[in-house]
C-alpha positions as CSV (number, residue, x, y, z in Angstrom):
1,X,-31.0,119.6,19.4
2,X,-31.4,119.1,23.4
3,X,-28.9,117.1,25.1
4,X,-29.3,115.5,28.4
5,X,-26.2,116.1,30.9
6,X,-27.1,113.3,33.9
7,X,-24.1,113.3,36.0
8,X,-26.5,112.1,39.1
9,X,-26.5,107.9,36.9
10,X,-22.3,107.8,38.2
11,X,-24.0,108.3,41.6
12,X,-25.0,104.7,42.1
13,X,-22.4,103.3,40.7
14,X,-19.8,104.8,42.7
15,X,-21.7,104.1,45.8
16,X,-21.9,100.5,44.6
17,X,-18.1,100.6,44.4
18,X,-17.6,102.1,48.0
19,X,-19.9,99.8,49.5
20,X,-18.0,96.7,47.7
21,X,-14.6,98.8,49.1
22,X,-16.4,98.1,52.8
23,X,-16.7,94.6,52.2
24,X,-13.6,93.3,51.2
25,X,-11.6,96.2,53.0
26,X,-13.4,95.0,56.6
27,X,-12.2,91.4,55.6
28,X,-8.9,92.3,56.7
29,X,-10.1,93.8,60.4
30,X,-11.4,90.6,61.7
31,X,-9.8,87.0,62.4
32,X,-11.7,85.2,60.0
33,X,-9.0,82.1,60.0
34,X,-9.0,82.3,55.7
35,X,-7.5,79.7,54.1
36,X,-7.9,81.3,50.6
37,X,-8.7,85.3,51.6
38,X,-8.9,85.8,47.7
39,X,-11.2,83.2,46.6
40,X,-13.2,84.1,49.9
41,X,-13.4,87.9,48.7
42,X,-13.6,86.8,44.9
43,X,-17.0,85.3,46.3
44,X,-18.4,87.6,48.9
45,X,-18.1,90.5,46.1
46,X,-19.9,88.4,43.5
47,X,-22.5,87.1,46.3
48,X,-23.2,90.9,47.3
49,X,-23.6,92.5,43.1
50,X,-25.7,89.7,42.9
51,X,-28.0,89.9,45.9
52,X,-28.2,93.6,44.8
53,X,-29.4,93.7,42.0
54,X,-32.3,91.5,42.5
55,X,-33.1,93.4,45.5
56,X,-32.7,96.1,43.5
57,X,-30.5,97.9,46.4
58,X,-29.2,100.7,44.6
59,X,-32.7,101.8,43.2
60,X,-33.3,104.5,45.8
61,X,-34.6,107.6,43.6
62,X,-34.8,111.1,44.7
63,X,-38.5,110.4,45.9
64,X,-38.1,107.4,47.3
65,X,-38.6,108.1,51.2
66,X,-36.5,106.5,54.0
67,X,-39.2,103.9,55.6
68,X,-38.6,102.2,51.6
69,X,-34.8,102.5,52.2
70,X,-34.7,100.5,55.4
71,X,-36.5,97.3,54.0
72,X,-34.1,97.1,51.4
73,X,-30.9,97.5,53.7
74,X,-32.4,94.7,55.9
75,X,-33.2,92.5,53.1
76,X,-29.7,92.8,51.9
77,X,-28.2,91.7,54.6
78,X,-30.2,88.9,55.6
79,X,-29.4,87.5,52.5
80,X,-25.8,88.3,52.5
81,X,-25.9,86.7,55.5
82,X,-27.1,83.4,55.0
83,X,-25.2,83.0,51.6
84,X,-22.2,84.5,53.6
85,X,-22.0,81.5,56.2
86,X,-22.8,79.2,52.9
87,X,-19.1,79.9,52.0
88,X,-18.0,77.3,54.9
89,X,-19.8,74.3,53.1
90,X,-19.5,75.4,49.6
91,X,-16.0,75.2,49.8
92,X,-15.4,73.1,52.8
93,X,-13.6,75.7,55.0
94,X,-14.6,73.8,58.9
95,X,-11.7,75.8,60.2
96,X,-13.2,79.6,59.5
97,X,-14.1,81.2,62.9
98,X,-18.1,81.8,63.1
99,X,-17.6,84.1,65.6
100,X,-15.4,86.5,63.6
101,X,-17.6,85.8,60.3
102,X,-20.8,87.2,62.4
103,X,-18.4,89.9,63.7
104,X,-17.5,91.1,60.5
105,X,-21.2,90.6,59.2
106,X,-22.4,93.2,61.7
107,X,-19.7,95.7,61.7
108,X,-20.0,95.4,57.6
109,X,-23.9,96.2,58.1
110,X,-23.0,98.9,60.4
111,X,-20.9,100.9,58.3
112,X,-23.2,100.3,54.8
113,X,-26.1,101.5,56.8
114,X,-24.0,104.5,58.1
115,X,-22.8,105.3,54.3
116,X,-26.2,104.6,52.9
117,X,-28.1,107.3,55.0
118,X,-25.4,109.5,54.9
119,X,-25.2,110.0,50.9
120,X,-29.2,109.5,51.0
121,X,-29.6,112.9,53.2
122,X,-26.7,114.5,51.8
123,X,-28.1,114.5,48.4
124,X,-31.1,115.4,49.9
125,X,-29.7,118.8,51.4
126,X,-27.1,119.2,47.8
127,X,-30.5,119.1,46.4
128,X,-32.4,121.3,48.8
129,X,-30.1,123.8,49.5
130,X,-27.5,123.6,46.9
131,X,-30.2,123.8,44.0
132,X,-27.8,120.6,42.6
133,X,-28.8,117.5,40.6
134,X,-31.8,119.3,39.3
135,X,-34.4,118.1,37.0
136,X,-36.7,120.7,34.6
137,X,-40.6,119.7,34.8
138,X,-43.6,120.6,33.4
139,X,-47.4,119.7,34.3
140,X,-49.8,119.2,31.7
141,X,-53.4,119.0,32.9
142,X,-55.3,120.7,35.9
143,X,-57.0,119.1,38.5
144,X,-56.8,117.8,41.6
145,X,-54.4,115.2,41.2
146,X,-52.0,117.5,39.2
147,X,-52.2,119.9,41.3
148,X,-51.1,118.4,44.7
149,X,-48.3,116.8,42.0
150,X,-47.1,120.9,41.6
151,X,-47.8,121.3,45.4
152,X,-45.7,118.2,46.2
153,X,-42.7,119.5,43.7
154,X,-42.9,123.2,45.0
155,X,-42.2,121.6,48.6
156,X,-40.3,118.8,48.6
157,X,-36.9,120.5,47.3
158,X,-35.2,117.6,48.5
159,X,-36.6,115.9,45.2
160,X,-35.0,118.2,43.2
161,X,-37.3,119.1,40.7
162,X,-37.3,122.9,39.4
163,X,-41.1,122.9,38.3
164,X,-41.5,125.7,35.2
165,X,-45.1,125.6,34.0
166,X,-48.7,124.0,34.1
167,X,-50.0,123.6,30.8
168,X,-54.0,123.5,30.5
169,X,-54.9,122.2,26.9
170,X,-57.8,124.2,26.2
171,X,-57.7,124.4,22.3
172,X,-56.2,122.7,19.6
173,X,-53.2,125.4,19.6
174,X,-51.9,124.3,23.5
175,X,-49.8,121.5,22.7
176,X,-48.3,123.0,19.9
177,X,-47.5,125.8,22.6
178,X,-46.4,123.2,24.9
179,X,-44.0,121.4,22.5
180,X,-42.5,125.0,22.0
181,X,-42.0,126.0,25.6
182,X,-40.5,122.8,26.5
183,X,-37.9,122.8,23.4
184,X,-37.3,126.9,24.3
185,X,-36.6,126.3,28.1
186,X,-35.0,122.6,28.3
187,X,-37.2,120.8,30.0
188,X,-36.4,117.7,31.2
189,X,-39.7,115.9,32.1
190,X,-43.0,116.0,31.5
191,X,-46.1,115.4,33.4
192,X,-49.0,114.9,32.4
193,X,-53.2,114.1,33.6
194,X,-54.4,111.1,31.6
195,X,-58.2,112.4,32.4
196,X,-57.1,115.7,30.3
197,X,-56.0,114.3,26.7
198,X,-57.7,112.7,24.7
199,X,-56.2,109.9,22.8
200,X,-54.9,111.1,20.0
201,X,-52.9,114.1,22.6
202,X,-51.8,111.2,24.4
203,X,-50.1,109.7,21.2
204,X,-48.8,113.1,19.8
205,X,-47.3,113.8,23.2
206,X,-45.6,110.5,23.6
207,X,-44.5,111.2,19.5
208,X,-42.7,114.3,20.6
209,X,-40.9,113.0,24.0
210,X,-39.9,109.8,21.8
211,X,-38.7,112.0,19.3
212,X,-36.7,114.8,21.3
213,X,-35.7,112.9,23.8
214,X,-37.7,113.9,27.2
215,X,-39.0,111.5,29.8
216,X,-42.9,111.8,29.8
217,X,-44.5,110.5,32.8
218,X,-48.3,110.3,33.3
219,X,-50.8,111.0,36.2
220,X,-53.1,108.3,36.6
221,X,-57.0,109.0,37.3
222,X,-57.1,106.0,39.5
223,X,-54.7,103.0,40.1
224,X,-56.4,100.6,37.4
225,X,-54.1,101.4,34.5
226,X,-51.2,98.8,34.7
227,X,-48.6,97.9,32.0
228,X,-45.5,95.4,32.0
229,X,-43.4,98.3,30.5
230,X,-44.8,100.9,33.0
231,X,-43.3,101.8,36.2
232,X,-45.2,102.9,38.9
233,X,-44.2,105.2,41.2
234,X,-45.4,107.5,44.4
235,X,-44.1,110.9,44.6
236,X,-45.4,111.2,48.8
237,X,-48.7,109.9,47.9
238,X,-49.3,110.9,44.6
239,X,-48.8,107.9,41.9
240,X,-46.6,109.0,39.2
241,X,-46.5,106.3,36.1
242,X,-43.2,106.6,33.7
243,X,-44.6,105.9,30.1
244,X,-41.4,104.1,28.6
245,X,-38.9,101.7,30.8
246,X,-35.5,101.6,29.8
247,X,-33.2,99.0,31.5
248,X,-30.0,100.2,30.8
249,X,-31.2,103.6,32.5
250,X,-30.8,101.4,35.8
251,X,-27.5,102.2,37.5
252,X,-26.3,98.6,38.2
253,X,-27.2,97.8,34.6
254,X,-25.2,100.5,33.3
255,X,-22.2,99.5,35.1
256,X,-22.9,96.0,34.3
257,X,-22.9,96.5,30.8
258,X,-20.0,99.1,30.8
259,X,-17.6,96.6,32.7
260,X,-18.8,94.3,30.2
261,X,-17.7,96.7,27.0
262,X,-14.4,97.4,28.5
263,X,-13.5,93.7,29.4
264,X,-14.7,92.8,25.9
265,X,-13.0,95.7,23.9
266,X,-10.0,95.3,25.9
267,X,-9.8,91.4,24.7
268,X,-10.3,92.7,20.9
269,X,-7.5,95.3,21.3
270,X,-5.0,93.0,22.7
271,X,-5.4,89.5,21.3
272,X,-6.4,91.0,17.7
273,X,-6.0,94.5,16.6
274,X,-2.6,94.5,18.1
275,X,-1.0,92.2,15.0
276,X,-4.1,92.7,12.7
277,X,-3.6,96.7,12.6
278,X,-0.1,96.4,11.3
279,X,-0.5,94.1,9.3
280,X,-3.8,96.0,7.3
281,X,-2.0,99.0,7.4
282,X,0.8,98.0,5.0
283,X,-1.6,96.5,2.6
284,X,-3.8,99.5,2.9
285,X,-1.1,101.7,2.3
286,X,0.2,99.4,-0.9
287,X,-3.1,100.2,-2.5
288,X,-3.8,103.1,-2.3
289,X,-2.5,106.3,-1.0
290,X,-4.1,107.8,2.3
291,X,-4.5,107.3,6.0
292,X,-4.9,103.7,7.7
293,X,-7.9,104.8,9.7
294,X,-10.9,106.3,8.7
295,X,-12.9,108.7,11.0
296,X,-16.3,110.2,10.6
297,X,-18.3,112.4,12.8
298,X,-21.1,110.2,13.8
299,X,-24.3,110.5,16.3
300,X,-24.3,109.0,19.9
301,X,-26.0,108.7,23.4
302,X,-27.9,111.3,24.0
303,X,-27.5,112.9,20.3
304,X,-23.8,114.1,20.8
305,X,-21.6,113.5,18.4
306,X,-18.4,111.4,18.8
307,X,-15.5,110.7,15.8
308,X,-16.1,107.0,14.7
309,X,-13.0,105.2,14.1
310,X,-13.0,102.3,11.0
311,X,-10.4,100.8,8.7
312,X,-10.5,102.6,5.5
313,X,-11.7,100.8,2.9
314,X,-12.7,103.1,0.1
315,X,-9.7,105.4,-1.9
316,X,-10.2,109.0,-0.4
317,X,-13.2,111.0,-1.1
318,X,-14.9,113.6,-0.9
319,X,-18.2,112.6,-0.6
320,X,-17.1,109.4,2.2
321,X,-19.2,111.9,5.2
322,X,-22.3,112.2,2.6
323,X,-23.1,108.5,1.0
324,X,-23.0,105.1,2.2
325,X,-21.3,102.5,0.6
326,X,-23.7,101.0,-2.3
327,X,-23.3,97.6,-4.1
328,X,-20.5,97.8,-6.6
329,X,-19.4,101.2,-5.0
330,X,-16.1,102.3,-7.3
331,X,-15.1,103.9,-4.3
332,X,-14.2,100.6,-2.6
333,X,-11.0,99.4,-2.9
334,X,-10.1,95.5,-3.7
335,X,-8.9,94.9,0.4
336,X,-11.8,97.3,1.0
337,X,-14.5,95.0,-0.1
338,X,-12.9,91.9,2.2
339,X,-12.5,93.9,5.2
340,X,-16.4,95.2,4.7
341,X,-17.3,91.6,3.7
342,X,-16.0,90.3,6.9
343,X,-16.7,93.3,8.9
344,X,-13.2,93.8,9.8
345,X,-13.7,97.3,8.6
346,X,-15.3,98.1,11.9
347,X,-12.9,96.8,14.4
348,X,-10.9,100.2,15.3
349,X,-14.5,100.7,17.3
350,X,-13.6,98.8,20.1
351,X,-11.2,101.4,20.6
352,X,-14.9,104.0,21.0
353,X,-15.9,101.4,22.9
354,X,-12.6,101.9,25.2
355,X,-13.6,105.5,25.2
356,X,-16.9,105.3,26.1
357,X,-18.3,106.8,23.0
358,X,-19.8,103.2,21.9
359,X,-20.8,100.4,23.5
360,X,-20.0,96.8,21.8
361,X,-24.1,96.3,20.9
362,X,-26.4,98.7,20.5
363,X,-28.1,100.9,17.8
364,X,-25.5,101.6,14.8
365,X,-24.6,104.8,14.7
366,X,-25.3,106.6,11.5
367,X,-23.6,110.1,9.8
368,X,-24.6,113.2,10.8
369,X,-26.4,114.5,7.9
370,X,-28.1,111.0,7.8
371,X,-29.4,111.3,11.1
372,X,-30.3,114.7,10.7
373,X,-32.8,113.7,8.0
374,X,-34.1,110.6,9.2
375,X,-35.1,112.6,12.8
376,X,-37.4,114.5,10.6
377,X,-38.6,111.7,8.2
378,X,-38.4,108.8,10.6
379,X,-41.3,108.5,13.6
380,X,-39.4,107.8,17.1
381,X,-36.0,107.5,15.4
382,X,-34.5,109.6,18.4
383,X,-35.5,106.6,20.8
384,X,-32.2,104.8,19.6
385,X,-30.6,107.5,21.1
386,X,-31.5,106.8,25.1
387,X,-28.6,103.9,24.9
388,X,-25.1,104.5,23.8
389,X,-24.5,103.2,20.0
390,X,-22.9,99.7,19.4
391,X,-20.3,98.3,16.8
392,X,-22.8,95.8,16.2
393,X,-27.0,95.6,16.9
394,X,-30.3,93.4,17.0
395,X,-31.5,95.2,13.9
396,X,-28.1,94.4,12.0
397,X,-28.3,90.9,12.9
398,X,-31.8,90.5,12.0
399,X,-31.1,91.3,8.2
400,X,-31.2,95.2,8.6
401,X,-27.6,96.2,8.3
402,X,-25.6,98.1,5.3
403,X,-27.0,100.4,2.8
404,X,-30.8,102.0,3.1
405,X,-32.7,101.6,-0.2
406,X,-35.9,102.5,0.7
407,X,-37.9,103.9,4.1
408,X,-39.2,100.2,5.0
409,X,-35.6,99.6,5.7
410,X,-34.7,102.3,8.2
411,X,-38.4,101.8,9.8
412,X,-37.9,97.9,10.3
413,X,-34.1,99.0,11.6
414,X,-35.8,101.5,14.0
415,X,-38.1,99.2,14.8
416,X,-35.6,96.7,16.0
417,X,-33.8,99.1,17.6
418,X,-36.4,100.3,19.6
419,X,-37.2,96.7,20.8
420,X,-33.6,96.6,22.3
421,X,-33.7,100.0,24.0
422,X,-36.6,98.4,25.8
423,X,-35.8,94.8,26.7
424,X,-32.0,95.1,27.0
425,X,-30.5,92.6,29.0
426,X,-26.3,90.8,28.9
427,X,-27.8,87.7,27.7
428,X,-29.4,89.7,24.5
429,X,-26.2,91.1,24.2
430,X,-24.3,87.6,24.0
431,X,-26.1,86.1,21.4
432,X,-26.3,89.0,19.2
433,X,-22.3,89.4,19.8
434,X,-22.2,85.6,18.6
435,X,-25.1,86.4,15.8
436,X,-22.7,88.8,14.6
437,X,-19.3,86.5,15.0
438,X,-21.5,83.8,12.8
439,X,-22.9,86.4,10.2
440,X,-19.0,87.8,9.6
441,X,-18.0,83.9,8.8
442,X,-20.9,83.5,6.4
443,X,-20.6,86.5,5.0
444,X,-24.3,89.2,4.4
445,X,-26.0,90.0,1.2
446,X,-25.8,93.5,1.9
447,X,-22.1,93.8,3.4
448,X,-20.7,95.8,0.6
């Protein structure tokens, strides 16, 4: 099974980082006449993440050409600015030194737009010279359109695309050779002409990207075909359309939602597991002989496979990496069916979480073999896999959680999962945390 290996998403985060490092390290340079310096950089950082991501500052992609990046940098700052010099009122500081604040203003801009250029061209030449941060295409379709596209990625090294093939689907055979080639040769993208499939290639190629994990992106005829879940793109001149948008694929979102996992798993550990686990383990142990943790090899981001930590709750087994749990399961021990009830069971996640394996919502993660088999039976199940698995999900909360009985189940569960892949955002993730918290107090039909 083909697994992705993006080092290139830590890239905007880390500049993120450096550029917040500028900001509240240049604080200390100028004369500012700070009251409270921490509340003062407490804001300025929050003020600055914010402005960012709505000006989507840290969206500059290996196409993206420097006349785009200017704008931005700009905008940025002329925001910054004016929410900057806010601070006085807002928290009534009339003895700050204007002066100084503009001083610091400029010399902050000087050195962001110094560091932004700078790692914008040096990835650039990594990519151009170094052959580094490379992506594996493919170009389905030939005409003009597709082929300035293979002129543009031939040239333009600095993108850092490694084009393999063009793909002409004469016969009913070509797809089924192009599916091939790009399983064979780990491709990583694929391009396509929309004026050279016909609908139902269009949906079996979209089928088989969904389901093996490659970005598909499409070649417009002309610049008539919009969607709210497409995003459009220009490649020099040539419009480039991406046929699935996936939020947490944005840098800043990633970060946003990792700092998130890591504050919230770090609460869990601390405040609860860190009495609860102690207290389990002896009456684990009392009842039945065998470890205090249970670990099974599950599926993750990206397909890998991580070791999923969980209370045990059933006597040892066997056949515990083979079957779920079913309803009135002899397998289940007596403090095994309150800690499933409740969903205790699954707290030793947060320590995946910790680890980066999980993340604290997202598609549940399922066994191995499990997976194995519903990747062949189940259209799109792979999707889940774009996002890092959760202790808890949308589909779980919406009455899909627990044992599969039939294929409606791990359809409407796929379905669901799908949805959140798509539409992620922290606020989602909020209530389907508190979903869950209420669900666990009530207790599920199918929590067995």
């Amino acid at each position: 099974m083909y697994k992705k290996s993006r080092y290139s998403s830590y890239i905007k985060p880390i500049t993120g980082i450096a550029d917040l490092f500028i900001i509240i390290g240049s604080v200390f340079l100028f004369e500012i006449n700070l009251t409270s310096p921490y509340l003062f950089i407490g804001y300025i950082a929050t003020v600055w993440v914010i402005i960012a991501v709505r000006n989507h500052f840290y969206e500059v992609q290996r196409h993206t050409r420097i006349i785009q990046v200017i704008p931005l940098i700009f905008r940025q700052f002329l925001f910054f600015g004016l929410v900057l010099y806010a601070f006085i009122g807002v928290f009534k500081q009339p003895n700050i030194s204007r002066l100084a604040l503009g001083e610091y203003l400029l010399f902050v801009f000087f050195l962001i737009l110094v560091f932004k250029f700078f790692v914008f061209f040096l990835f650039k030449r990594y990519r151009a010279v170094f052959k580094g941060n490379i992506r594996n295409v493919i170009v389905i379709g030939d005409n003009e359109k597709t082929r300035q596209l293979i002129t543009t990625l031939k040239n333009r090294l600095d993108y850092g695309y490694n084009f393999m093939k063009q793909f002409t689907i004469d016969d009913n055979d070509a797809l089924r050779r192009c599916f091939n080639y790009v399983v064979d040769h780990n491709v990583d993208e694929i391009y396509f002409s929309v004026a050279e499939l016909s609908n139902k290639q269009i949906n079996s190629l979209i089928d088989f990207a969904d389901n093996n994990l490659r970005e598909l992106k499409f070649i417009p005829d002309n610049k008539d075909i919009f969607s709210k879940r497409l995003k459009y793109e220009y490649y020099d001149y040539i419009p480039v359309l991406s046929i699935r948008s996936i939020p947490l694929q944005e840098p800043v979102n990633k970060f946003v939602k990792r700092l998130f996992d890591i504050v919230f798993a770090s609460c869990i550990i601390v405040f609860i597991l860190s009495w609860l686990t102690p207290l389990l383990a002896i009456i684990i142990k009392l009842e039945s002989k065998g470890p205090v943790f249970f670990k099974q090899s599950r599926n993750g981001f990206n397909y890998e496979e991580f070791d999923c930590y969980k209370f045990r709750s059933m006597t040892p087994n066997k056949d515990a990496h083979l079957y779920q749990a079913t309803k009135g399961d002899h397998r289940v021990t007596r403090v095994g069916r309150f800690i499933r009830k409740t969903s205790i069971d699954e707290l030793p996640q947060f320590f995946n979480v910790l680890f980066g394996d999980m993340s604290v919502v997202g598609p549940r993660p399922h066994m191995v073999s499990h997976t194995d088999m519903y990747a062949r039976r189940i259209d799109k199940f792979m999707v889940r896999h774009f996002v890092k698995p959760g202790i808890t999900g949308l589909a779980q909360v919406s009455g899909f959680r627990g044992e599969i009985e039939k294929d409606k189940d791990i359809i409407n569960r796929v379905k669901f999962d799908i949805f959140y892949v798509e539409n992620w955002s922290l606020l989602l993730d909020l209530r389907i945390i508190f979903q869950t918290f209420m669900n666990a107090i009530k207790g599920e039909d199918k929590a067995y």
